[in-house]
N, CA, C and O of each residue as an XYZ file, in Angstrom:
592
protein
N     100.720    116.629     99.648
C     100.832    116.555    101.088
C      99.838    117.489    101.748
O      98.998    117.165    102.587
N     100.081    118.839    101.186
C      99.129    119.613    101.722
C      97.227    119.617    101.791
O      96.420    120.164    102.544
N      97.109    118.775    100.676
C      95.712    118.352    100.708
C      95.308    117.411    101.392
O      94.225    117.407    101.979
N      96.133    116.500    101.398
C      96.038    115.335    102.879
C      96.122    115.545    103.925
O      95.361    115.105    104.787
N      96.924    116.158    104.078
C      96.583    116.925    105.511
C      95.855    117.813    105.775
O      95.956    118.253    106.921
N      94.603    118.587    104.650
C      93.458    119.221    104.873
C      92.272    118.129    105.385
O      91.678    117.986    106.454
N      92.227    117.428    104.072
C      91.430    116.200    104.343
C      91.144    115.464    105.668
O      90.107    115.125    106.237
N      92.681    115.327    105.987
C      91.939    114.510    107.324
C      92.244    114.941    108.541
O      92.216    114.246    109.556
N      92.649    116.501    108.453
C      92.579    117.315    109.867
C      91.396    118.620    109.917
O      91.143    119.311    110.904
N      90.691    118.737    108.374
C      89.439    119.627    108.909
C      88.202    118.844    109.224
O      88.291    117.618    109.161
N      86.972    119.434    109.580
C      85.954    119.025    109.675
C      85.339    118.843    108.386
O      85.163    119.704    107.524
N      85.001    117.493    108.349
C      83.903    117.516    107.109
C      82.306    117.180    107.578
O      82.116    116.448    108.550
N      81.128    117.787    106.794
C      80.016    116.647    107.229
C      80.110    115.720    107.273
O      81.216    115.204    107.114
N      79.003    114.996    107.514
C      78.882    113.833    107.961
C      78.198    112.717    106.748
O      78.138    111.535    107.087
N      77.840    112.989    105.764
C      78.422    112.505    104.809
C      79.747    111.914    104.196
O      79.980    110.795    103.738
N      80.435    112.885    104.319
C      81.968    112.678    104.378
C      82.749    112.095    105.494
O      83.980    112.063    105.487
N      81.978    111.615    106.495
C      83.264    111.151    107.581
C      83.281    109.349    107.520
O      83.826    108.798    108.477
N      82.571    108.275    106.180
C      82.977    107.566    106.045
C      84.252    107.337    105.142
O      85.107    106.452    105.144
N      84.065    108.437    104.389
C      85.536    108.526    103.045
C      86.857    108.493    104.282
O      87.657    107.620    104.619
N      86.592    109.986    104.756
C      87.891    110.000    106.259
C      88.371    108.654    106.653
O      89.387    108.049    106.313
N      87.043    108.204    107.743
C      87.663    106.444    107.936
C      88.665    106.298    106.957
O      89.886    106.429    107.044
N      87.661    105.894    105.656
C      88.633    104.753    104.642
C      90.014    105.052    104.695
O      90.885    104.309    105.145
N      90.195    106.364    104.133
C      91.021    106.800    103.979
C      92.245    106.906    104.752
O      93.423    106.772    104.420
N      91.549    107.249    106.148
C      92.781    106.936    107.479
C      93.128    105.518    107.494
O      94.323    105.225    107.553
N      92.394    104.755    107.455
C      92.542    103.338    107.606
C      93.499    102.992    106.515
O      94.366    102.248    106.975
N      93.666    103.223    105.345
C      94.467    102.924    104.240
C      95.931    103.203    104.459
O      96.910    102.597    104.023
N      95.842    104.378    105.321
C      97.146    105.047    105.416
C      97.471    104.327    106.793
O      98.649    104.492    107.113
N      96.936    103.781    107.441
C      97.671    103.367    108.463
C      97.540    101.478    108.300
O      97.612    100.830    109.344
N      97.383    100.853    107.173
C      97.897     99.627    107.269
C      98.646     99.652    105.670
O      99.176     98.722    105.061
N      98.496    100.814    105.345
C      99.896    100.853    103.565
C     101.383    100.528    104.204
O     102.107    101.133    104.995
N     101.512     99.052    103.349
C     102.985     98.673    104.183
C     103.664    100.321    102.965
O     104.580    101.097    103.239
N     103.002    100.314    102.032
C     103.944    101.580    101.270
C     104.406    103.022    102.066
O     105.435    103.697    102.051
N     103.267    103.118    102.677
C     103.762    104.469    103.578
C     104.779    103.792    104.971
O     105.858    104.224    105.375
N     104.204    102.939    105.337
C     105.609    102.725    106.148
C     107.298    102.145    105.914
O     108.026    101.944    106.886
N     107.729    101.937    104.576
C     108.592    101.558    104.007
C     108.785    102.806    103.461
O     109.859    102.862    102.862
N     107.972    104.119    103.435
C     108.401    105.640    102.759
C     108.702    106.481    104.201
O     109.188    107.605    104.080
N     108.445    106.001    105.467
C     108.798    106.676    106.476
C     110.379    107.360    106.786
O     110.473    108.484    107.279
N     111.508    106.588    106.456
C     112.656    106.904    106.914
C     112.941    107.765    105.580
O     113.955    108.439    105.760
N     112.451    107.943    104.455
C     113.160    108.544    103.404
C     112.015    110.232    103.631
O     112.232    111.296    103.050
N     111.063    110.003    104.454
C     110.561    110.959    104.661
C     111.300    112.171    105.962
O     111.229    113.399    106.005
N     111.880    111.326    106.760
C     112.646    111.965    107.728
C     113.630    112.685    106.954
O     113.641    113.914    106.895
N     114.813    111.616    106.101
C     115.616    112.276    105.277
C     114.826    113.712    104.166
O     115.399    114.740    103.805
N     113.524    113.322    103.889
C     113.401    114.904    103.193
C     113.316    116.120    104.031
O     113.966    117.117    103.717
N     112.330    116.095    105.390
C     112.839    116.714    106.534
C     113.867    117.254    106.440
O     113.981    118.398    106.000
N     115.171    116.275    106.982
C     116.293    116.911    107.277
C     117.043    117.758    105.981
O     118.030    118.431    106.276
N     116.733    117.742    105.006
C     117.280    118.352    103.741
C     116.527    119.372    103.860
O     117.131    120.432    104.028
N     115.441    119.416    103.832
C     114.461    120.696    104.229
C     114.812    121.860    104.938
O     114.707    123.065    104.713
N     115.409    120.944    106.164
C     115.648    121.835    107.426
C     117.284    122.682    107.235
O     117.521    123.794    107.707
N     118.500    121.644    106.253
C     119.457    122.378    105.909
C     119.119    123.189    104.462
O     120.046    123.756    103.884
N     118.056    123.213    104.029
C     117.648    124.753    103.606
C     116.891    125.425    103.894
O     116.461    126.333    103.182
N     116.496    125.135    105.112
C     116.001    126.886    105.759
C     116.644    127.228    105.980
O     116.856    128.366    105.562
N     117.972    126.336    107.202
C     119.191    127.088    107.912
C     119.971    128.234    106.862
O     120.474    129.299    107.222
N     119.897    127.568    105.178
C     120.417    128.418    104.149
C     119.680    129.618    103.924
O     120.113    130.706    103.544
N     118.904    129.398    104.111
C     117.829    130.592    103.323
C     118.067    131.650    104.445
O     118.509    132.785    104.264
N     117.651    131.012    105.797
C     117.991    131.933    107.146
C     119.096    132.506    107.074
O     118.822    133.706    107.086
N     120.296    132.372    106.999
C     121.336    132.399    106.699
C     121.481    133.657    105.959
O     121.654    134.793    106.402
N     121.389    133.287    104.879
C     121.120    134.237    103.872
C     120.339    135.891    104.056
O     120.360    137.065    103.688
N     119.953    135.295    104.569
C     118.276    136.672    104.701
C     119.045    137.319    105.747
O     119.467    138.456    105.535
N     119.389    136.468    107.363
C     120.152    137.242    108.156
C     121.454    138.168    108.101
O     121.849    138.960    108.956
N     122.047    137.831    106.782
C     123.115    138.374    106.654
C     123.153    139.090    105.102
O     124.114    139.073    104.333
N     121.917    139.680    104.887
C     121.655    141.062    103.842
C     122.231    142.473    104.911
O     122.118    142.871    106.070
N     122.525    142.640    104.334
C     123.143    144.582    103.961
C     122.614    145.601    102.983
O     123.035    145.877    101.860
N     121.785    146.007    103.534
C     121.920    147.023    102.053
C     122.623    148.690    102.261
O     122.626    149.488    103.198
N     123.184    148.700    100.868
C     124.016    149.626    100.874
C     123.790    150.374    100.088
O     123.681    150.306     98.863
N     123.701    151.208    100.856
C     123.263    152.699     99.710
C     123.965    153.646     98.868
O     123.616    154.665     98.272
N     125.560    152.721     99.050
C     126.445    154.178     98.132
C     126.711    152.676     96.754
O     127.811    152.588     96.209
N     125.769    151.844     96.458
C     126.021    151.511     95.077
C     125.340    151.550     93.601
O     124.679    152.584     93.698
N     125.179    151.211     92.720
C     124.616    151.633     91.814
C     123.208    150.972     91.532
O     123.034    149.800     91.867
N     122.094    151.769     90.862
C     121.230    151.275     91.100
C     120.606    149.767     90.273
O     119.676    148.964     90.352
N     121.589    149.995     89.629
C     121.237    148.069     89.016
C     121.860    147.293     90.050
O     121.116    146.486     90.608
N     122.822    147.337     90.361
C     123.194    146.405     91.298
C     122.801    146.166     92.680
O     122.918    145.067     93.223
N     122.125    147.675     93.492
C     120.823    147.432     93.907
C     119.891    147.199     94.067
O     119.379    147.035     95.174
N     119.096    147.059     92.481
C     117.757    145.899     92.350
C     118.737    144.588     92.308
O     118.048    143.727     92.854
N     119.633    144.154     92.048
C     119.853    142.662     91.818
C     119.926    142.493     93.429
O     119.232    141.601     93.917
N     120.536    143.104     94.084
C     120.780    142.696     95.484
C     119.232    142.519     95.936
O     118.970    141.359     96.251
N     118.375    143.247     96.012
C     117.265    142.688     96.573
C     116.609    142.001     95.515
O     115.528    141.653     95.990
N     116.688    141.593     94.249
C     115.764    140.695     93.847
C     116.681    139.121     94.666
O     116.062    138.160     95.122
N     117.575    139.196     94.662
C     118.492    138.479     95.434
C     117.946    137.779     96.926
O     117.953    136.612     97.318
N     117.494    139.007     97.531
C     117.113    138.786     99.031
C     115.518    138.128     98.792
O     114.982    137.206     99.406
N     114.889    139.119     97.459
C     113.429    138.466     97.819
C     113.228    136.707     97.371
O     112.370    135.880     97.680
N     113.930    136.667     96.879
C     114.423    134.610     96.540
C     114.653    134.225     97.810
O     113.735    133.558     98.289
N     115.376    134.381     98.362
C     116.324    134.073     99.627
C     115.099    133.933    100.702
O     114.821    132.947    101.384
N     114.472    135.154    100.658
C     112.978    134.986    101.731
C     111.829    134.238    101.406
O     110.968    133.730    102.124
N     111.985    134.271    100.165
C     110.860    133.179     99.497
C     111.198    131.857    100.101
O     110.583    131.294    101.006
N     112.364    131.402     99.413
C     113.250    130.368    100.187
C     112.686    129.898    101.331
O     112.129    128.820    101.537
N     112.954    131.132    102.299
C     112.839    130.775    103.636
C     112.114    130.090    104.133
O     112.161    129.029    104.755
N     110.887    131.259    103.598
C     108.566    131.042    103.976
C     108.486    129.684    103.180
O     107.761    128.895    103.785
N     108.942    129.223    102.150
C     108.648    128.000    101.541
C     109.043    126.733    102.163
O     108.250    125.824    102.411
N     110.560    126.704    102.453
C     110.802    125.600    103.094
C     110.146    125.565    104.554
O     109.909    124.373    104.753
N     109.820    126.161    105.449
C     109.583    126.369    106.708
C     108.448    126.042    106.651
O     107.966    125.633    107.707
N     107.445    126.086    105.270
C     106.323    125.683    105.235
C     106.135    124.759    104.794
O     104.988    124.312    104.800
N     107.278    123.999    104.161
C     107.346    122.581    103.043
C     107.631    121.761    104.427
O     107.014    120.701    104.526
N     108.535    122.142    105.562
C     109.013    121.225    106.500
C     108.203    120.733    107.758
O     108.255    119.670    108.377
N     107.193    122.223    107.978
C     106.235    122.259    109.082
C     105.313    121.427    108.484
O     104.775    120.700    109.319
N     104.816    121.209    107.037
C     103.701    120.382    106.628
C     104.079    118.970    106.679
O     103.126    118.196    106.587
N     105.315    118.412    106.810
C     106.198    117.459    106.621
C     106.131    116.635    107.772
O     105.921    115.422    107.762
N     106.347    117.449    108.899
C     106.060    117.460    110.272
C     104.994    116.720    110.893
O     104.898    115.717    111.601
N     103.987    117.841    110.211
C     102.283    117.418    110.743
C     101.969    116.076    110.484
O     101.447    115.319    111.302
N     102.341    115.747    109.162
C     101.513    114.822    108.210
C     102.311    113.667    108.682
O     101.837    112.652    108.171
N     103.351    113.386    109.464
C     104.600    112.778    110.238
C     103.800    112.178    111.278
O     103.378    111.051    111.536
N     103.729    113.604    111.904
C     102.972    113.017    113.303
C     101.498    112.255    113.272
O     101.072    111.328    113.960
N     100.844    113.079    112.113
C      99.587    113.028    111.903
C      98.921    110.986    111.249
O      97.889    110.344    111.444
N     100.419    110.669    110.368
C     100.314    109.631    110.295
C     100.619    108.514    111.518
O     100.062    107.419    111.434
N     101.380    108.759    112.492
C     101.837    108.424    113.920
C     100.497    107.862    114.444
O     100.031    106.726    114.522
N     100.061    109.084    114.770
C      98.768    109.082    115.627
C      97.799    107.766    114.946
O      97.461    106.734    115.527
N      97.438    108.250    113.294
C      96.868    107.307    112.542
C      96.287    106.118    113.262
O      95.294    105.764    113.898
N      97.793    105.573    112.683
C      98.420    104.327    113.128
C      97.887    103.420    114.409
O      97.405    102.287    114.423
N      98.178    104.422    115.551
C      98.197    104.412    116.450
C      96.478    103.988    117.348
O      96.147    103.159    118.196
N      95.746    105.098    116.563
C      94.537    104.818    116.681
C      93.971    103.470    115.851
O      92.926    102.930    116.212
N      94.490    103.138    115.089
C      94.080    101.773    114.401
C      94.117    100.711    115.165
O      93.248     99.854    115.333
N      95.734    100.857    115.867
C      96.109    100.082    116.785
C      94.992     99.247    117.624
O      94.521     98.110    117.675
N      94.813    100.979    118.480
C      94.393    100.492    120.118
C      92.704    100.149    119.126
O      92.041     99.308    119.733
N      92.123    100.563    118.036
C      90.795    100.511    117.859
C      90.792     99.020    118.016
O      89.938     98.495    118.730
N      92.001     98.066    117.179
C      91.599     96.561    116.870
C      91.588     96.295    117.929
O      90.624     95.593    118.233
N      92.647     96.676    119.184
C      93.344     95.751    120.120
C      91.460     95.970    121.156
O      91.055     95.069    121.890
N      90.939     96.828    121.013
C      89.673     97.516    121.679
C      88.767     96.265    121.082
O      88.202     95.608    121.956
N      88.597     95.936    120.011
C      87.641     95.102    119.573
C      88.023     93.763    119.901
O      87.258     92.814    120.073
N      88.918     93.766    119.953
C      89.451     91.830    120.234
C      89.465     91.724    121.520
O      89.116     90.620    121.937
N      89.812     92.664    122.454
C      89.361     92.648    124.087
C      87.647     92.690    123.962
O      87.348     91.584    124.411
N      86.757     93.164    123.707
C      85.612     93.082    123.927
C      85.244     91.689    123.160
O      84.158     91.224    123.506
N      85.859     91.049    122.320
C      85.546     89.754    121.328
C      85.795     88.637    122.750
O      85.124     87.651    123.058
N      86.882     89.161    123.362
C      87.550     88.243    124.737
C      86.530     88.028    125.754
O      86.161     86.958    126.236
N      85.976     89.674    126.105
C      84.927     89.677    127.439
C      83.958     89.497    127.000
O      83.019     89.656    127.780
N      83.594     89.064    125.513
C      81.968     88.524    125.342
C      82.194     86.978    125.973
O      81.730     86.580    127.041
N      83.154     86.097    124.893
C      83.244     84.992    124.880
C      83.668     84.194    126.468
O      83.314     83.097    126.901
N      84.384     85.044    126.958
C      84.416     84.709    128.670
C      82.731     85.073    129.434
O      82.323     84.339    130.334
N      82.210     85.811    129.125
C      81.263     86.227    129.806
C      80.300     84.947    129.099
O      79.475     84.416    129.842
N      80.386     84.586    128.025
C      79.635     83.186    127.464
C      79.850     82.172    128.390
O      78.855     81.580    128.807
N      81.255     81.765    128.907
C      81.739     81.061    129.240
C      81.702     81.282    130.317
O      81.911     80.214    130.893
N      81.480     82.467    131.388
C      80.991     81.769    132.670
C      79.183     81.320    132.777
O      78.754     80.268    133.252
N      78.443     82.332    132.254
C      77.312     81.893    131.962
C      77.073     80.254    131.787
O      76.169     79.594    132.302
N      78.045     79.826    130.993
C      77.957     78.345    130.887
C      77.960     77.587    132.012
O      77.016     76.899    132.402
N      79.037     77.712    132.546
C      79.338     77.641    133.471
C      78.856     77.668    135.038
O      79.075     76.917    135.989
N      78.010     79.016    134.857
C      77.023     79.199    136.299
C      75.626     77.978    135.878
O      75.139     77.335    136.808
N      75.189     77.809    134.685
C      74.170     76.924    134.299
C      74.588     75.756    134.957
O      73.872     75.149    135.753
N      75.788     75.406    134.631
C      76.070     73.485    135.231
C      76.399     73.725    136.379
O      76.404     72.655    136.988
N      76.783     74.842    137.257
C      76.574     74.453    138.411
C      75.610     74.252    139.601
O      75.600     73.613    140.652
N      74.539     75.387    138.710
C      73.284     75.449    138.698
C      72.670     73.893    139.132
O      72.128     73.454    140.146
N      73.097     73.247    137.660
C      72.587     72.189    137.474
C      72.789     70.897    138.634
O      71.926     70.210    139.181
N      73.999     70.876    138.739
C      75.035     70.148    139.910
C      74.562     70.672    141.284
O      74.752     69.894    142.218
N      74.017     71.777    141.551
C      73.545     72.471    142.880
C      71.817     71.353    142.800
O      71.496     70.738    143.817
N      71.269     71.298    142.014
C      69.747     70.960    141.970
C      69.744     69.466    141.589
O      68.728     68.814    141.829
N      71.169     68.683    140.819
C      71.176     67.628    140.943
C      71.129     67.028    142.642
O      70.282     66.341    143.213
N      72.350     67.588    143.100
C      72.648     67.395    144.960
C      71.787     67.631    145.539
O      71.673     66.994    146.586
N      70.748     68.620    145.217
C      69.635     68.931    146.410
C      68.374     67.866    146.073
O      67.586     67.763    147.013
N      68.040     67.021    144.832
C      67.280     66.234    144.848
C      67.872     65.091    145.084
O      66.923     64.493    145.591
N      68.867     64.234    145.092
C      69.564     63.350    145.819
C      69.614     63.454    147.216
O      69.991     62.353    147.618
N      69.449     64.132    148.066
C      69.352     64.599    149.575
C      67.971     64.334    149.813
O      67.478     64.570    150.916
């Protein structure tokens, strides 16, 4: 996840910004990624009920100084899991997020790009078609004026 979302949110040369295309383009007509969308929300939300744990956790350390000192390293090797926890999921969920939205947008831009090309495919072929059009009346204007 995290490399995909380097890939196609840093700058690359310009060499590299036909791979990008492909690559965006793949991801936004893969019926696979959109049939993986709702199970991606569900990893999200599992994500998010273990930070609340980890948070949880971390917020409600004590340390106490009248106990013994093994059971004082276990208590904080304890806490430093618990915070690991934390920074990991928060960073497993925020990347989860991006690459969420990031495929959204994708999409989105694919969208309006086709719907952009088939409107200009529209205003060529109309613009053919009055052209045609101004010719025969053209024609019909210079037929009538030599009949007169």
């Amino acid at each position: 996840q995290t490399i995909l979302c380097f890939v196609l949110v840093l700058p690359l040369p310009p060499f590299l910004q036909p791979a990008r295309v492909r690559i965006s383009r793949a991801i936004a007509n893969s019926s696979i990624v959109t049939v993986c969308r709702p199970f991606v929300y569900v990893f999200i939300l599992i994500v998010l009920f273990l930070f609340l744990e980890a948070l949880r956790v971390v917020r409600n350390y004590q340390k106490d100084t009248g106990i013994s000192l093994e059971k004082q390293m276990f208590e904080e090797r304890k806490f430093f899991y618990n915070q690991r926890n934390l920074y990991l999921t928060f960073f497993c969920m925020f990347t989860s997020l991006i690459l969420n939205r990031l495929f959204q947008l994708t999409s989105d831009l694919f969208k309006e790009k086709s719907s952009v090309e088939s409107l200009a495919h529209q205003a060529k072929n109309a613009s053919q078609y009055m052209e045609e059009e101004i010719a025969l009346l053209k024609e019909k204007m210079d037929d009538a004026a030599v009949k007169e």
